[in-house]
Every structure is written in C-alpha cells, then in structure tokens.
N, C-alpha and C positions, 0 to 999 in steps of 0.2 A: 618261341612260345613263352619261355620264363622271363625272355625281356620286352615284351609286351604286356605281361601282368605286372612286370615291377612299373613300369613306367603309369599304368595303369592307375595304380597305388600311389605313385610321387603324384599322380596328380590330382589325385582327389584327397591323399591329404595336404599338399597343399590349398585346394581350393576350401578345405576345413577348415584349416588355421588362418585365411583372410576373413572366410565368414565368422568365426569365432570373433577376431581382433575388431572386426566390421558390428557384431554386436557388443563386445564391451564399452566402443567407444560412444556407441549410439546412448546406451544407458549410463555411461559415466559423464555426459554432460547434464551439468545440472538446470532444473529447470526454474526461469524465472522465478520470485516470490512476489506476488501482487498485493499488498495491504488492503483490498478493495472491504467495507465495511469494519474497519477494524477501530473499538474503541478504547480512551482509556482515560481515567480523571484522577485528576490530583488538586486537594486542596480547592480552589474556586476552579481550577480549567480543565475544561472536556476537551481531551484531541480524538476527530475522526478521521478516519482517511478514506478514499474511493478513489477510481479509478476515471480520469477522462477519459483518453482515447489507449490504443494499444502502447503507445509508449508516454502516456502523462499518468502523474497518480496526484490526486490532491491531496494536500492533509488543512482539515478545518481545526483551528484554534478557538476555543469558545470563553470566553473571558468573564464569568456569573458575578462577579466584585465588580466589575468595571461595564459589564453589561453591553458589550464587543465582541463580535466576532471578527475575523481575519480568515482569509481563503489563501492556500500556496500551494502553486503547480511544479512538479517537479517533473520537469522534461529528463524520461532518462536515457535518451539519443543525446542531447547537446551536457547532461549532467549540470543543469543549470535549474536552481531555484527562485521562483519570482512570485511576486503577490500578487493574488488575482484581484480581490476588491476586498475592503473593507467596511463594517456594517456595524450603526449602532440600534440595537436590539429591541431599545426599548421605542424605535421609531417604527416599528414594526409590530408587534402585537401588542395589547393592551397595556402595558407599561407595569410597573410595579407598585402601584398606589395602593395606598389604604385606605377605608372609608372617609379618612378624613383630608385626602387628596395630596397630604403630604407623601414623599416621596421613603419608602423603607429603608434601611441599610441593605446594602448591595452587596451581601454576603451567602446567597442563594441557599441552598436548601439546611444548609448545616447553622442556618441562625445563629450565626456568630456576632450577637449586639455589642 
C-alpha cells in the first residue's frame, strides 16, 4: 500500500515538473516584432514600414527635398533586403507649383528657403 502511494506521488510529480518546464518554454520564446504601420521623420525623410505578407515587411523611404519615394522588402525567411520600386512624386499628384508655375524649393513643410 505505501509503495503504491509513493509511486503514485513520483508520478505525478514528475508529470508536474514536465508540464511546468513545457510551460516555461512555451512563454519564454519570444514573439516576433512586426513594424506594421510604424512611422518616423527626420529632417526632409518620412520612413514607413508595413507588413506584405507573413514573412515580408516593407519599409517606404519618403525623400520631401528630392520629392522621391523608394519601397524595400525585407524578406525575413531568406534575410534579404531588395527594392521594390521607385517613384517620383511629383509625377503623381499635382506637383508643387505655385501660382506662377514656377517650381518651389523642395524643402517640404519646414520651408527651409
């Protein structure tokens, strides 16, 4: 009878100390960080980031001096950075003219003449 309660005991705390170590390691791995919407600017350049697919993340370079933006995917299965396309800005919405059709300095909101 007393060695069928120890044994009883050896096994259930053993099967305590796997599930225990079974949850430490479940929550001691860390989980991904995704940059998806993340913004930040400096001087003339806005960088954005988002997400393509489950393992791409873009990050968009916005160039307000030079009126350029640049797209780059960062595959993080092969850890390989590459350019997606490149875009100039002002061929795309109505340009930065001024009444008098001449072109502004291209120093975007901080009017830096």
């Amino acid at each position: 009878m007393n060695s069928t309660k120890n044994l009883a005991i050896g096994v259930l705390s053993t099967t305590a100390v796997i599930l225990l170590v079974g949850l430490i390691l479940l929550h001691s791995k860390p989980e991904p960080a995704y940059g998806g919407g993340m913004t930040a600017q400096g001087g003339d350049y806005l960088l954005v980031t988002g997400q393509i697919q489950r393992n791409e993340q873009a990050l968009y370079v916005i160039d307000a001096g030079a009126h350029r933006m640049i797209a780059y995917r960062f595959d993080l299965a092969r850890k390989q950075i590459k350019i997606i396309s490149g875009l100039d800005l002002n061929k795309i919405g109505g340009g930065d003219d001024d009444s008098s059709g001449k072109r502004r300095s291209g120093r975007g909101r901080r009017g830096g003449r």
